[in-house]
Wavefront OBJ file of the C-alpha trace (Angstrom):
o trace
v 0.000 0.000 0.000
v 0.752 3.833 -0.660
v 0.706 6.812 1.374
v 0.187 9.919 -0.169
v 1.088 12.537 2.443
v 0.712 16.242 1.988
v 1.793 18.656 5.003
v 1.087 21.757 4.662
v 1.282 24.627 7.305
v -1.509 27.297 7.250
v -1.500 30.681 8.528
v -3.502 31.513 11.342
v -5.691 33.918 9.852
v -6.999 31.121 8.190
v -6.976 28.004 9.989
v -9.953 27.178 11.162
v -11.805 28.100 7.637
v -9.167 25.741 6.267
v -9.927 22.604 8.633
v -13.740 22.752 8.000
v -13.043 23.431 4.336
v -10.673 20.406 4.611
v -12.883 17.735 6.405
v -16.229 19.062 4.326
v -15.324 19.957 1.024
v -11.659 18.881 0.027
v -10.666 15.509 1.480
v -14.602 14.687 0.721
v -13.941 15.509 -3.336
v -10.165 13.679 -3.221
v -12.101 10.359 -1.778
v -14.516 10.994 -4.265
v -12.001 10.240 -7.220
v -12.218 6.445 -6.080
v -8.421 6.595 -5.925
v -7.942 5.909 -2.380
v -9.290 3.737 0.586
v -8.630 5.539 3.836
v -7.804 9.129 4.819
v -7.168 11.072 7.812
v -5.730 14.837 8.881
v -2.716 14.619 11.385
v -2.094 17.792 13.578
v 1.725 18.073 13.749
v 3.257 17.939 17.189
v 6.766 18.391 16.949
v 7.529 21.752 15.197
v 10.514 24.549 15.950
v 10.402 27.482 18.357
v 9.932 29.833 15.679
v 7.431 28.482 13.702
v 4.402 30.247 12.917
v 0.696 28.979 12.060
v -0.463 24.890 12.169
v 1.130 22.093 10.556
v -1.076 19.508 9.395
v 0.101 15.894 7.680
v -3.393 14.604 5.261
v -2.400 11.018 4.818
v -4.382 9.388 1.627
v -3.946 5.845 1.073
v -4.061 3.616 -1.970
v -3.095 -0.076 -3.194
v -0.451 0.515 -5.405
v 1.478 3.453 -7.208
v -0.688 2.294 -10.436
v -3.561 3.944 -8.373
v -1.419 6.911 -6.728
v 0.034 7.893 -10.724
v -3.763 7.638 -11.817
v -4.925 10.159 -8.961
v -2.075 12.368 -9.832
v -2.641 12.596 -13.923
v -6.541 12.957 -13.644
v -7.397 14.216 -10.423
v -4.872 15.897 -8.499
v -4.497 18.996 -10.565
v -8.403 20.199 -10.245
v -8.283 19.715 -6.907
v -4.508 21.605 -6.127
v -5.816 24.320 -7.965
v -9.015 24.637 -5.543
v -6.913 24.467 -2.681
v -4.736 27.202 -4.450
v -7.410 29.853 -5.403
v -8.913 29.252 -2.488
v -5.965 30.235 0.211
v -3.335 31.366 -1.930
v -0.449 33.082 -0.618
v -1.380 31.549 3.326
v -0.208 27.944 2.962
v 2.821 26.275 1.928
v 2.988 22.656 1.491
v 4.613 19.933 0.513
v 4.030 15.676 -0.491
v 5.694 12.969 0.701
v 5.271 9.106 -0.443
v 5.288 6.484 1.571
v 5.312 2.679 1.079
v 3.667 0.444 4.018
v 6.021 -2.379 4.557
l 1 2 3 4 5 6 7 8 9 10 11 12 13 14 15 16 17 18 19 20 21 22 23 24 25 26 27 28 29 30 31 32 33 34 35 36 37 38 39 40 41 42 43 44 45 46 47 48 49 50 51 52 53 54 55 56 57 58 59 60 61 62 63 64 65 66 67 68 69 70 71 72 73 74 75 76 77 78 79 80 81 82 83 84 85 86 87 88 89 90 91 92 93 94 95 96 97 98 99 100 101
């Protein structure tokens, strides 16, 4: 199995917006694509003194990288660019992939 993890740290302006918008709307439409089998949001624990805003890991999992390479050619660019319009310039992000041994 896959893990498809994207942590992303939001600003606090806009955080709580951003979680509802994440469990209602976003993680909803990215389980919608049929792609993956389990989700779930991770609040991150362990960040620096001088970090500002919340860090959040959104773990997506799938069967194989067949599945993950299909989510990323047909789905994942709609739905980046949602996340985008909607709270550009007050995230920054990045995806990590795992493999469940």
């Amino acid at each position: 199995m896959i893990i498809y993890n994207v942590t992303v740290n939001v600003e606090e302006e806009i955080h709580a917006d951003w979680i509802v918008w994440m469990k209602e709307v976003h993680i909803p439409a990215v389980m919608n694509t049929g792609v993956f089998i389990e989700n779930k949001i991770c609040k991150v624990l362990s960040t620096t003194e001088d970090e500002t805003g919340h860090t959040y890991a959104v773990q997506y999992t799938c069967l194989s990288m067949e599945d993950l390479e299909n989510y990323q050619q047909n789905h994942a660019p709609r739905l980046q660019k949602e996340h985008l319009d909607r709270y550009q310039g007050k995230f920054v992000a990045f995806r990590t992939l795992l493999e469940v041994i």
